[in-house]
C-alpha positions in Angstrom: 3.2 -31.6 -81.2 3.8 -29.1 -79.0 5.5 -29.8 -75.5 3.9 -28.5 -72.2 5.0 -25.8 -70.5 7.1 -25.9 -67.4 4.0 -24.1 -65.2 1.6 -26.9 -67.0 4.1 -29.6 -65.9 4.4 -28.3 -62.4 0.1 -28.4 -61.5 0.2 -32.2 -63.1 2.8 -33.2 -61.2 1.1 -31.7 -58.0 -1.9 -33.0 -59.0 -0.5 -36.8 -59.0 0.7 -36.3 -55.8 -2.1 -34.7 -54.0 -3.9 -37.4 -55.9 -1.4 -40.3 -55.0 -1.5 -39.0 -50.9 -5.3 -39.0 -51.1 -4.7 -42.7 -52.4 -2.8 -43.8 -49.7 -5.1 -42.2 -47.2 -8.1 -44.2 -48.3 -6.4 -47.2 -48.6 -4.8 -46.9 -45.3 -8.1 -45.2 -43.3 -9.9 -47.3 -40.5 -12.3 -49.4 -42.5 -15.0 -49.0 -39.5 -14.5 -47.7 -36.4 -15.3 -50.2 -33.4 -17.5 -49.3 -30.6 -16.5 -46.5 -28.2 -14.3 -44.9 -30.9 -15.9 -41.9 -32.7 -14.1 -39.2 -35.4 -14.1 -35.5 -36.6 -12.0 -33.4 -38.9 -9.8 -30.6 -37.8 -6.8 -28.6 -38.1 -3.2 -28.4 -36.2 -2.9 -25.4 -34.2 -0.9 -23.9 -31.7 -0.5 -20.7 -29.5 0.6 -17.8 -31.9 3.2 -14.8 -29.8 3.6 -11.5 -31.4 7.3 -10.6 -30.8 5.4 -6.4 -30.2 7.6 -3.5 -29.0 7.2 -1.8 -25.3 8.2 1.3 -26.0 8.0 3.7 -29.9 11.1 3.5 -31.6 13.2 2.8 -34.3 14.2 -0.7 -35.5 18.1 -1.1 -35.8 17.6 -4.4 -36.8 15.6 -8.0 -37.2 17.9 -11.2 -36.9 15.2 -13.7 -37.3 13.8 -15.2 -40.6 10.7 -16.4 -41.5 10.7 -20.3 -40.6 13.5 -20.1 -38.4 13.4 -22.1 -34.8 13.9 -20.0 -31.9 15.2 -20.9 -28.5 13.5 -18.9 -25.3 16.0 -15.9 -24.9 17.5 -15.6 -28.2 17.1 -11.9 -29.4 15.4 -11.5 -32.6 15.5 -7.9 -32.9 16.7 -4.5 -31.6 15.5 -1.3 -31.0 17.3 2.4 -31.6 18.6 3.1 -27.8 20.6 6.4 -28.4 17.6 8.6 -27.1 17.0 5.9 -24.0 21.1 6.3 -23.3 20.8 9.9 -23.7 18.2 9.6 -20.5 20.1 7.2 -18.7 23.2 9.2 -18.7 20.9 12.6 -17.3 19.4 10.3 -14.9 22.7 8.9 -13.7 24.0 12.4 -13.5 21.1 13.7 -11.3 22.3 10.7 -8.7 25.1 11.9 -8.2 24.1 15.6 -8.0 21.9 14.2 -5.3 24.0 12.3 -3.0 26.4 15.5 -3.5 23.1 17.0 -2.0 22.8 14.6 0.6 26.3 14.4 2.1 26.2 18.2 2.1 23.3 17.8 4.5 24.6 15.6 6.7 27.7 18.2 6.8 24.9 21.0 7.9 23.3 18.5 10.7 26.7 18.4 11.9 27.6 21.9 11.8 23.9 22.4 13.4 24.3 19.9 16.2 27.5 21.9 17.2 25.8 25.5 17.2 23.3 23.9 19.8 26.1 22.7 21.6 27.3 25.7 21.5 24.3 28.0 22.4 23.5 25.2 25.4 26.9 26.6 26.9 26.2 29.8 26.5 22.5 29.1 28.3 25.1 27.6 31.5 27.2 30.3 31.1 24.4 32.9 31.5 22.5 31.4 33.9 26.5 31.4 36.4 26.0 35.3 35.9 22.7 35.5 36.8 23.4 33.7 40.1 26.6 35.9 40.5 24.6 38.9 40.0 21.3 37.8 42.1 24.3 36.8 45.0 25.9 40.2 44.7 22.1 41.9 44.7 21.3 40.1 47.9 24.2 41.5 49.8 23.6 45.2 48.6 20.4 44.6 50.2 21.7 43.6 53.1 24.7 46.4 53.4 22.2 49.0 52.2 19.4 47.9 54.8 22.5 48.9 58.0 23.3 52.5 56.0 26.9 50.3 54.6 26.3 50.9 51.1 25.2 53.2 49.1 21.5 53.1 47.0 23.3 53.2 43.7 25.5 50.0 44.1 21.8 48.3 44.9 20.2 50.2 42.2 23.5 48.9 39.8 23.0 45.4 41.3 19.5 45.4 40.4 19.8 46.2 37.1 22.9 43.8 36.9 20.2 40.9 37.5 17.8 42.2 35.3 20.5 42.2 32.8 21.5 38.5 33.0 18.3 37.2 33.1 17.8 38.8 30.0 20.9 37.3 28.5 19.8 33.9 29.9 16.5 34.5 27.6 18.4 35.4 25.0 20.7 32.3 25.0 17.7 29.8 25.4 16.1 31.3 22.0 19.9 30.3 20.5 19.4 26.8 21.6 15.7 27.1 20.4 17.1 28.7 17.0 20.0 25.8 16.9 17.4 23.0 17.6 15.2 24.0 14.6 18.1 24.3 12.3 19.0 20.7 13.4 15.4 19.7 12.7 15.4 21.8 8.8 19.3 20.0 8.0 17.8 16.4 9.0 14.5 17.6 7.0 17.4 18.1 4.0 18.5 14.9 4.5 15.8 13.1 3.8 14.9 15.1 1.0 17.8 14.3 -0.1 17.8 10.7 0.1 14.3 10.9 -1.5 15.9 12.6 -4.7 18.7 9.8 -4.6 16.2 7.0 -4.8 13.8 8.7 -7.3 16.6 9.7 -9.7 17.8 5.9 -9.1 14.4 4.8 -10.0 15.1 6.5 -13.2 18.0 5.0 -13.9 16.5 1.5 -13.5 13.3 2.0 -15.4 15.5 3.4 -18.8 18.0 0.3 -18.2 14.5 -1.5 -18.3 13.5 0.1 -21.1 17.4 -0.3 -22.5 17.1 -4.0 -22.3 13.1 -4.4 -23.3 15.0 -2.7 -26.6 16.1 -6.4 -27.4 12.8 -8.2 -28.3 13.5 -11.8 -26.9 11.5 -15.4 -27.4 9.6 -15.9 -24.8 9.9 -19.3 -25.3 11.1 -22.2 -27.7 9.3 -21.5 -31.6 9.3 -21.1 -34.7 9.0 -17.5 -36.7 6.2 -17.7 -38.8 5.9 -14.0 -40.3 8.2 -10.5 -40.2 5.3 -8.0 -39.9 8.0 -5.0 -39.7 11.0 -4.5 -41.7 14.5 -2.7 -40.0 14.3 1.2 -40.7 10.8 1.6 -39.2 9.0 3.7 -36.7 6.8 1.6 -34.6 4.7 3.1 -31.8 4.3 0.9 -28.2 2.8 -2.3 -28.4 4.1 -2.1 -32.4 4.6 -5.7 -34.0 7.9 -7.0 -35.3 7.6 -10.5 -35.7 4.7 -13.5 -34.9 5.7 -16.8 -34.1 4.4 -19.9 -32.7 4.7 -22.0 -29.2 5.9 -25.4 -30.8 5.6 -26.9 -27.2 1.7 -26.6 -27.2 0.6 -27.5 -30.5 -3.1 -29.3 -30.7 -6.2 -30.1 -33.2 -9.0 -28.6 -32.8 -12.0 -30.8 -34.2 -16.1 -30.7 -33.6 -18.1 -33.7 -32.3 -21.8 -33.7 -32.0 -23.8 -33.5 -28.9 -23.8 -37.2 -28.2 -20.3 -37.2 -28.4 -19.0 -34.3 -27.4 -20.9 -35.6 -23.9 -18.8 -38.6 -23.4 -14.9 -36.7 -23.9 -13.4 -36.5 -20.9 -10.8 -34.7 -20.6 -7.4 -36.9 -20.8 -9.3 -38.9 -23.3 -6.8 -41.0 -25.9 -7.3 -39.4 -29.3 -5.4 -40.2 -32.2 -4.7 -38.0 -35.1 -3.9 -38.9 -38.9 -2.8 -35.7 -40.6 -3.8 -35.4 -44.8 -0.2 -34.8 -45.5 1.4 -37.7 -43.7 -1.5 -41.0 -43.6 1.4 -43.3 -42.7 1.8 -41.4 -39.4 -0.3 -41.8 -36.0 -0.2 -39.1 -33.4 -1.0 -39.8 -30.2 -2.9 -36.7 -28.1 -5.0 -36.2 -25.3 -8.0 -34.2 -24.8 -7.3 -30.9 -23.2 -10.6 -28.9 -23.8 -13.9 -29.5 -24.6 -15.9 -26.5 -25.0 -19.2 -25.5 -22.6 -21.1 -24.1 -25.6 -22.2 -25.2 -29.1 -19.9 -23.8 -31.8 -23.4 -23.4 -34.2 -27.0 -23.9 -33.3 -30.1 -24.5 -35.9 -32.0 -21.7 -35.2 -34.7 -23.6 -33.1 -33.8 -26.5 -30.9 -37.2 -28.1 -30.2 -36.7 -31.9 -31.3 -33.9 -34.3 -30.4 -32.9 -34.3 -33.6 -32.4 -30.8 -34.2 -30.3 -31.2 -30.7 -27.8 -33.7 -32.2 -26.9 -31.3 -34.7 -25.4 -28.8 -32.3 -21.6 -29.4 -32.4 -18.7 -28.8 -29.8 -15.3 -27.9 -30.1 -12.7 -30.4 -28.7 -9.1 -29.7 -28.6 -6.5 -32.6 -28.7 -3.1 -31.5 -27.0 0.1 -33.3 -28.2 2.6 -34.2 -25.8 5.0 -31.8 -25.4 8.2 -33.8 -25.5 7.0 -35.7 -28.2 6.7 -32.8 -30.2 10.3 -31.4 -29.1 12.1 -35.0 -30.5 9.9 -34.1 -34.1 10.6 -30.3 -34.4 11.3 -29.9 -37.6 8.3 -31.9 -38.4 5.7 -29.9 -36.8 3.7 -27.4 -38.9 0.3 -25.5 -38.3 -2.9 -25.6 -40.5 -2.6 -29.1 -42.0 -5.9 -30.5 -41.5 -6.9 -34.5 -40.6 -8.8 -36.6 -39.0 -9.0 -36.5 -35.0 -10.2 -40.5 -33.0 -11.6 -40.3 -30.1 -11.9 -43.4 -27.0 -14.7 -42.6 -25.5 -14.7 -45.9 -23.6 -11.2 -46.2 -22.0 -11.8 -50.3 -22.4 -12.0 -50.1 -26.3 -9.1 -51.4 -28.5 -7.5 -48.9 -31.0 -7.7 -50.8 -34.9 -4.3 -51.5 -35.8 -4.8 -48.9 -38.7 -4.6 -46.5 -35.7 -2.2 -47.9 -33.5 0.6 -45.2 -33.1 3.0 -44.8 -35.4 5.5 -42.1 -35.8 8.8 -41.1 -38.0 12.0 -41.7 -36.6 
């Protein structure tokens, strides 16, 4: 007689214990469900994060598995930064080339400020000549008016007057000319400063883009698939990794319309998964949807009405699921119970019951 093979061994065995769960299950499943308490079938969900570069690049490397836990902050990959250093070094140098620029500036305001000083004593200066020489005019007039001096000493202190007023015009377009190379040094200035802060800028969106380079966990999970493999080219927005939120995991089940009408949200709901019948969850209702999930084609008669069906999404307690961690997986289906009277009694088939 020939002996089975190890393959043909493996699917019996399986099937006993698929078989044996299913056993348990039916022995173990609420005989009838008492008045208030109504039941659908569902699945075990929760909120699936794609671990997605920000920038194109190259991946240096991935240090997460598939099925490993994650804690939020824990790097699970990196990114090729030489071309991003590269930038950041350029950027840094073009700081300091601009506060160069901007201390040189200030050095011209200075020198500026002094020329104006400068060309304001000048203006003083010109303007004590031009009284001198209007003083000296007024007494040639005078002398010339009783014969005592001669026409060519008024004629010389005339054009002595003319001569200093001039150079008191000439010394107020200095000051003028100093002023507006004050104004153009402080204009240099702040151009300056502009080019410090935008090169700055730079520098603080490539360190962004440095440290984006790490792809984090948002959050507490568990790594479900590596989508990318070290070696690659991804563009922006390229995924690495998926995992999932452990901390909000829930069942999403269907009621019918007359049901569906009474869940409130907060609503006790226990759930008995396939794969584990000996185990009660306890879950609240988070959601129930607005809008039937499928619709006969004509709604006319009340009974074509109770077949519409709503979603309903049970939400586990979040620190319940952090002390059973390990336990939690997605995509097993069950069976979700509903209170919809708060004053009904669970069975004690569904009285909670968890593993330790």
């Amino acid at each position: 007689m020939n002996k089975p093979k190890k393959s043909t061994l493996t699917i019996i065995f399986a099937g006993v214990a698929i078989a044996a769960a299913a056993m348990a299950w039916w022995a173990l499943r609420p005989a009838g469900l008492p008045e208030g308490i109504v039941s659908g079938n569902g699945r075990i969900e929760a909120t699936e994060i794609d671990i997605a570069t920000k920038t194109p690049g190259r991946i240096v490397e991935i240090l997460a598995r598939e099925g490993d836990f994650v804690k939020a902050g824990a790097v699970l990959a990196r990114m090729d930064i030489q071309v991003l250093l590269a930038q950041k070094a350029e950027a840094q140098a073009q700081v300091s080339q601009a506060e160069n620029a901007y201390l040189t500036a200030k050095s011209v305001v200075v020198q500026r400020e002094n020329e104006h000083h400068a060309a304001q004593a000048v203006v003083a200066q010109r303007r004590a000549e031009l009284n001198a020489a209007r003083k000296r005019l007024k007494r040639s007039e005078n002398l010339a008016v009783e014969g005592a001096a001669p026409l060519q000493q008024l004629d010389d202190d005339r054009a002595q007057v003319l001569g200093a007023q001039a150079a008191v015009s000439a010394a107020q377009a200095q000051v003028a000319a100093a002023q507006a190379g004050i104004e153009a040094a402080k204009s240099k200035v702040v151009e300056s400063q502009s080019l410090i802060e935008a090169a700055k800028a730079t520098v603080a969106r490539l360190q962004a883009d440095i440290d984006d380079s790490e792809l984090k966990s948002p959050r507490d999970g568990r790594v479900q698939y590596r989508v990318a493999e070290p070696g690659e080219v991804l563009s922006a927005g390229g995924r690495v990794l998926n995992m999932v939120d452990l901390s909000d995991v829930y069942m999403t089940f269907f009621l019918p319309t007359r049901d569906a009408g009474r869940v409130a949200l907060g609503s006790d709901i226990r759930l008995v998964l396939d794969a584990a019948p000996n185990y009660v969850i306890p879950a609240k209702a988070s959601f129930v949807s607005s809008v039937a999930q499928f619709t006969p084609k004509t709604v006319e008669t009340e009974s074509e009405r109770l077949k519409l069906m709503f979603r309903i999404r049970a939400a586990i307690d979040p620190e319940l699921l952090k002390r059973h961690l390990e336990q939690v997986k997605t995509g097993l289906p069950g069976m979700a119970y509903v209170k919809l009277d708060p004053d009904a009694e669970w069975p004690p088939e569904l009285e909670v019951k968890l593993s330790r």
